[in-house]
C-alpha positions as CSV (number, residue, x, y, z in Angstrom):
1,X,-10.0,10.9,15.3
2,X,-10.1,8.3,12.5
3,X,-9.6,9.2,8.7
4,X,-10.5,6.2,6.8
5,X,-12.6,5.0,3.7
6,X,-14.7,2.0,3.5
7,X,-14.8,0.9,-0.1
8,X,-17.5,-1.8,-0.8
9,X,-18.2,-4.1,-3.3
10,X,-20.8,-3.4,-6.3
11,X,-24.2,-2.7,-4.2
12,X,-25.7,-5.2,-7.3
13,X,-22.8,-7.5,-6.8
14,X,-22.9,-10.5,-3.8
15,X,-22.2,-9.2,-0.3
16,X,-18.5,-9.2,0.1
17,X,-17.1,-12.6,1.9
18,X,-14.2,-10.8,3.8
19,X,-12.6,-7.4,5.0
20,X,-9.6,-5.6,4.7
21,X,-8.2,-3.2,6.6
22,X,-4.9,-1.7,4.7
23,X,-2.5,0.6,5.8
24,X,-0.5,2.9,3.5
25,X,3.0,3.7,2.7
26,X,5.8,6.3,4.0
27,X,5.3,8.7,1.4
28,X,2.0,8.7,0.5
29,X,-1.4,8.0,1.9
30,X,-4.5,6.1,1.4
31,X,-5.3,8.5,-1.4
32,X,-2.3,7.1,-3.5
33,X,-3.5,5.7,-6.6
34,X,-1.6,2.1,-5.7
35,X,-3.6,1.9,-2.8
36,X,-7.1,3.3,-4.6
37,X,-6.5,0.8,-7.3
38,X,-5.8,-1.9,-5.3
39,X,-9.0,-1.3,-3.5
40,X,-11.2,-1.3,-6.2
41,X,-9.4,-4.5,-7.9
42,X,-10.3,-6.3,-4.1
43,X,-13.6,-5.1,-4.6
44,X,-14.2,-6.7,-7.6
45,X,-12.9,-10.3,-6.6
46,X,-15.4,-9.8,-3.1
47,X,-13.4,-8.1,-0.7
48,X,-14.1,-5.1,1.5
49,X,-11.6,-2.8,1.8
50,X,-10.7,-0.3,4.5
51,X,-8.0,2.3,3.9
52,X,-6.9,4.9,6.5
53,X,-4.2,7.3,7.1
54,X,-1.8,7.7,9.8
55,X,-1.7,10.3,12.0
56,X,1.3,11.4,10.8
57,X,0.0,11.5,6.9
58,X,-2.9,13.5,8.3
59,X,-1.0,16.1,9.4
60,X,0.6,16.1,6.1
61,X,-2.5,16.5,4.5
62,X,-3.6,19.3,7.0
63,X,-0.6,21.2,6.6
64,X,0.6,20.8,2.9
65,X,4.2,20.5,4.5
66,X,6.2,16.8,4.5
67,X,7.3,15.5,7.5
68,X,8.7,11.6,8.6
69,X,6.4,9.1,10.0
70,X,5.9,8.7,13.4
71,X,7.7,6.3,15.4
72,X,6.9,2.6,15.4
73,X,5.0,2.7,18.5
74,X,3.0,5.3,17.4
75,X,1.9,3.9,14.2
76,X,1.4,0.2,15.9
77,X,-1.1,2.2,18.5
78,X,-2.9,4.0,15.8
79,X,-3.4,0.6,13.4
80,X,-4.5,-1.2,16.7
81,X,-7.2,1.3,16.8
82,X,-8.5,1.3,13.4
83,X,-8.8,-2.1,14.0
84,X,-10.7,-1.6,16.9
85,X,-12.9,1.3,15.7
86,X,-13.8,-1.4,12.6
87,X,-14.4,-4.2,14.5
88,X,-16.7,-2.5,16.9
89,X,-18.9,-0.6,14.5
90,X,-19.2,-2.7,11.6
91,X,-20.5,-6.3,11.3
92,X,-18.8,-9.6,11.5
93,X,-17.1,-10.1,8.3
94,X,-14.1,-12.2,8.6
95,X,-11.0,-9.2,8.6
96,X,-7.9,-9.3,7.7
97,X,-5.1,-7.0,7.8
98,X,-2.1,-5.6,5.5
99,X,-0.7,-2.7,3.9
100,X,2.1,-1.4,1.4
101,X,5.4,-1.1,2.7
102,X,5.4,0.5,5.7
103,X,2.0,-0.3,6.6
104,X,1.8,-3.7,5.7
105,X,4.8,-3.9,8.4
106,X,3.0,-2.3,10.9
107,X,0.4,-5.0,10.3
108,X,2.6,-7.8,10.3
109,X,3.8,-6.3,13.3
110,X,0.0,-6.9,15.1
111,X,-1.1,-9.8,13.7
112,X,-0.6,-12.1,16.8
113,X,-2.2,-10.1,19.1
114,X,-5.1,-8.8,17.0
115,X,-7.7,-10.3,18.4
116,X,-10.2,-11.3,15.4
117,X,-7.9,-11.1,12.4
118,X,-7.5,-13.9,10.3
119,X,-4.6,-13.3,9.0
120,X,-2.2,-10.4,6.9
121,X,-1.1,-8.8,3.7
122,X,2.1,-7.4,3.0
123,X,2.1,-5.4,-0.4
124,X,6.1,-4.9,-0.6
125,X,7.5,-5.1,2.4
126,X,10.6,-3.6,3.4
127,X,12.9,-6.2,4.3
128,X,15.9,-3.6,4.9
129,X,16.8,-0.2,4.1
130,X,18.0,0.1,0.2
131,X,21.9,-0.6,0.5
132,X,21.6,-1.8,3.8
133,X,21.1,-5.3,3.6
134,X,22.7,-6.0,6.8
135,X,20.3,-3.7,8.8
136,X,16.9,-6.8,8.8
137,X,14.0,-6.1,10.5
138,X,12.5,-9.9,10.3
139,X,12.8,-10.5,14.2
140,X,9.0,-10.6,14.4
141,X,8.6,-12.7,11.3
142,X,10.6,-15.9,12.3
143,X,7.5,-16.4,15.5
144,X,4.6,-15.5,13.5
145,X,1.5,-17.9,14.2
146,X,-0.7,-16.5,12.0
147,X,-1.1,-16.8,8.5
148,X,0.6,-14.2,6.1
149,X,0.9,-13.4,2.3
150,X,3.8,-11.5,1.3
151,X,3.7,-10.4,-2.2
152,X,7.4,-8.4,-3.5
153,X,8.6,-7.4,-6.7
154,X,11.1,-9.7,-7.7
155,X,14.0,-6.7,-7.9
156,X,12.4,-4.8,-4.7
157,X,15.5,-2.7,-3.5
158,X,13.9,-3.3,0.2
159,X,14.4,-7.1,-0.6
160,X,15.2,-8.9,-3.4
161,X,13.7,-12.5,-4.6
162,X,17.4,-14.0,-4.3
163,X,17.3,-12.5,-0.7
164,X,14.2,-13.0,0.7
165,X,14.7,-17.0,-0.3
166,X,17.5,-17.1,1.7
167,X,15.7,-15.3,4.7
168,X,15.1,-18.4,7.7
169,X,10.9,-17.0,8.1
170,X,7.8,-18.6,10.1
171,X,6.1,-21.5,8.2
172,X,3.2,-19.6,8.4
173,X,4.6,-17.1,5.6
174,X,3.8,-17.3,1.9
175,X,5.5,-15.5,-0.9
176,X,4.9,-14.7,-4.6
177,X,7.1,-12.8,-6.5
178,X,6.2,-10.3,-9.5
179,X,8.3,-10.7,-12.3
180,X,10.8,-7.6,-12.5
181,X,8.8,-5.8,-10.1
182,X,10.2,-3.1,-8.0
183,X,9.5,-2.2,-4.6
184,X,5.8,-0.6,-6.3
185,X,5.7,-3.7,-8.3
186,X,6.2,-1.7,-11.6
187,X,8.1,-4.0,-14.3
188,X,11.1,-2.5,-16.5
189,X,9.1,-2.1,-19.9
190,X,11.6,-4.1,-21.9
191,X,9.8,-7.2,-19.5
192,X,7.2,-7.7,-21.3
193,X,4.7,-7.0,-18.2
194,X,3.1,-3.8,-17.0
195,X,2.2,-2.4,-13.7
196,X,-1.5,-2.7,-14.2
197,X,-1.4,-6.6,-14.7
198,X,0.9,-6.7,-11.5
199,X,-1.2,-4.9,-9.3
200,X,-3.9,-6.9,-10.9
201,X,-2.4,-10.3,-9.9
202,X,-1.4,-9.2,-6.6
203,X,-5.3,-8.4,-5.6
204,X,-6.1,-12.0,-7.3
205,X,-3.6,-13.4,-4.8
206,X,-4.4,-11.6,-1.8
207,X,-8.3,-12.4,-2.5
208,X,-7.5,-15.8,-2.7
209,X,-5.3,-16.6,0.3
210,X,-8.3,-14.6,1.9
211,X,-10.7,-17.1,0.7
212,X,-8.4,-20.2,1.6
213,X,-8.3,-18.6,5.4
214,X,-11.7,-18.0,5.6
215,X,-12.4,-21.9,4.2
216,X,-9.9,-23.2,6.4
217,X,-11.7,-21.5,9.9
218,X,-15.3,-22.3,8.8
C-alpha cells in the first residue's frame, strides 16, 4: 500500500513541464512543513510534485509511537516502487527524483537503475554522521551517470561546504550552497538571510536544473 500525495500546479496555470517524486526525512514525513512548502514553491515554478511516506513513517503515523527507519534495503525497495506505481498510472511527464536527507539518499542511491528518471535532487544530504566525519557514505556517488543536484547548507553538520569541496564526486554532480544554512537550510539570524528565502532558492534551483535536463534530452 502506497501513501503518497500528488501536488499539482495551479489548474489555471500551464500544465506542469516535469515531475517530482520526493522522499522525506528520518524524523519526519511527507507532512513536514519543509517538505509541504517545498512542494508548493515547485509548483509554482511548473513542477509536479509527488510526496510519499515510508513504510516505516507510516507506521509511525498509525501508531503515534517513534521508531527508527527501516533498513537501507527496505527503504530502496519501497522508493523503487513508488516510482513504479507513478510511472505506471500517471502520464509521461519527464520525472525526476530526490528527497531531504535521508530520502534524497535513497534516491541518489536509485538513480542509475531507474529506468525513466532523468535525473535527482538531494535537499541536504547526509554526507556522514554529525562528529563522524570519517564514517562517508559517498561510495555510490563517485560512479554516478546521471545527473544530480545537491543543494546543502553551507554549515550542514552532515557535511560542511569546506568538506564536501574536498570530497573526489562523479562529474555528473552539482552543488550550491546556502549561505549559513544548516542541515534544514535555516540561517543563524545574525546572517542576514531567513529560512523562507532559502527554501525559496533551493526550489528555484531544483526547477531549473530540471528544466536544463529536460532541454538537454528533447
Amino acid at each position: 500500500m502506497f501513501d503518497f500525495q500528488i501536488h499539482s500546479t495551479n489548474k489555471n496555470a500551464a500544465p506542469p513541464f516535469a515531475r517530482i517524486i520526493l522522499g522525506h526525512g528520518a524524523g519526519a514525513g511527507m507532512q513536514h512543513e519543509f517538505m509541504q512548502t517545498m512542494a508548493t514553491i515547485l509548483n509554482g515554478h511548473g513542477v509536479e510534485v509527488v510526496l510519499f511516506n515510508f513504510p516505516y513513517m507510516q507506521t509511525i503515523i498509525e501508531t503515534k509511537k517513534r521508531r527508527p527507519p527501516d533498513r537501507a534495503d527496505k527503504l530502496l525497495a519501497h522508493f523503487n516502487a513508488v516510482i513504479q506505481e507513478i510511472g505506471t498510472t500517471r502520464d509521461s511527464l519527464p520525472t525526476f527524483i530526490g528527497g531531504k536527507s535521508m530520502g534524497g539518499r535513497m534516491a541518489t542511491m536509485v538513480l542509475d537503475d531507474a529506468d525513466g528518471i532523468a535525473g535527482a535532487v538531494a535537499l541536504g544530504y547526509p554526507f556522514h554522521p554529525p562528529g563522524k566525519p570519517e564514517k562517508l557514505r559517498t561510495a555510490h556517488l563517485e560512479t554516478l551517470n546521471k545527473p544530480l543536484l545537491i543543494i546543502q547548507g553551507e554549515r550542514d553538520t552532515f557535511g560542511t561546504k569546506s568538506e564536501v569541496e574536498n570530497y573526489n564526486l562523479s562529474s555528473m554532480i552539482s552543488f550550491s550552497f546556502l549561505e549559513d544554512g544548516d542541515h534544514s537550510f535555516k540561517p543563524r539570524k545574525r546572517s542576514g538571510f531567513t529560512l523562507a528565502t532559502h527554501i525559496e532558492c533551493a526550489a528555484k534551483q531544483v526547477a531549473d536544473f530540471m528544466k536544463a535536463q529536460t532541454t538537454m534530452n528533447v
